[in-house]
C-alpha positions in Angstrom: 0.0 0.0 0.0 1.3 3.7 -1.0 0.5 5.7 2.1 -1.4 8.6 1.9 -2.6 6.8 -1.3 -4.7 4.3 -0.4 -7.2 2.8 -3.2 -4.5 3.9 -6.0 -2.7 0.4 -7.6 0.9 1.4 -8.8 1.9 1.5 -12.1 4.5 -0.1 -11.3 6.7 -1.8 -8.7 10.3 -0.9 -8.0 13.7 -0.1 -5.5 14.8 3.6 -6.1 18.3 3.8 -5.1 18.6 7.8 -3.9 21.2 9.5 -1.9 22.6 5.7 -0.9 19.7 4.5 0.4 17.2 2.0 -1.5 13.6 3.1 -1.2 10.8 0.7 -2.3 7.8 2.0 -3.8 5.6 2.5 -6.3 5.2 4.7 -9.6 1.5 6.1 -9.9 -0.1 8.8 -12.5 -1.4 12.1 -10.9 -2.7 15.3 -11.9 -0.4 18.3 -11.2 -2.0 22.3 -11.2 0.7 24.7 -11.6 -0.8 27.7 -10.1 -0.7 31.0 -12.6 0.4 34.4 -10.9 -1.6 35.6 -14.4 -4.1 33.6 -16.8 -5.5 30.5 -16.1 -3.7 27.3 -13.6 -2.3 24.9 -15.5 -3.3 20.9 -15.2 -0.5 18.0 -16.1 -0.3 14.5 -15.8 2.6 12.8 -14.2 4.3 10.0 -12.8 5.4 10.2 -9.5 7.8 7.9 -7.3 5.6 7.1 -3.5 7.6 5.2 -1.5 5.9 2.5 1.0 7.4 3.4 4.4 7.4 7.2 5.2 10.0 7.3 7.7 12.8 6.0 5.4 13.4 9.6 3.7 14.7 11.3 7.2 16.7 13.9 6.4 16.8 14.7 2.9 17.5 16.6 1.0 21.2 16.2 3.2 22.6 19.6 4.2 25.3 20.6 2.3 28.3 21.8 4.7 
């Protein structure tokens, strides 16, 4: 299950390997509004990477010293 996703099946299944550290997840398709300053909002499609356990992402993005 893709938290904060349930009811959505994945695309796909696979291991994303980011900043060292394997996340498993899933690949759904979304919409995406880009909000106008002028004109009218824009509506996408996308895929997006969800990962199955939240906690795994900690930190990142990792400070840069």
């Amino acid at each position: 299950m893709l938290i904060g996703f349930e009811g959505i099946e994945p695309l796909a299944r696979l291991t994303m390997l980011i900043r060292g550290m394997r996340l498993e997840g899933g690949l759904i398709r979304m919409g995406i509004t880009l909000l106008a300053d002028e004109g009218e909002n824009l509506t996408v499609d996308a895929t997006a990477f969800v990962p199955d356990i939240e906690e795994y992402w900690g930190n990142f993005p990792a400070k840069r010293a």
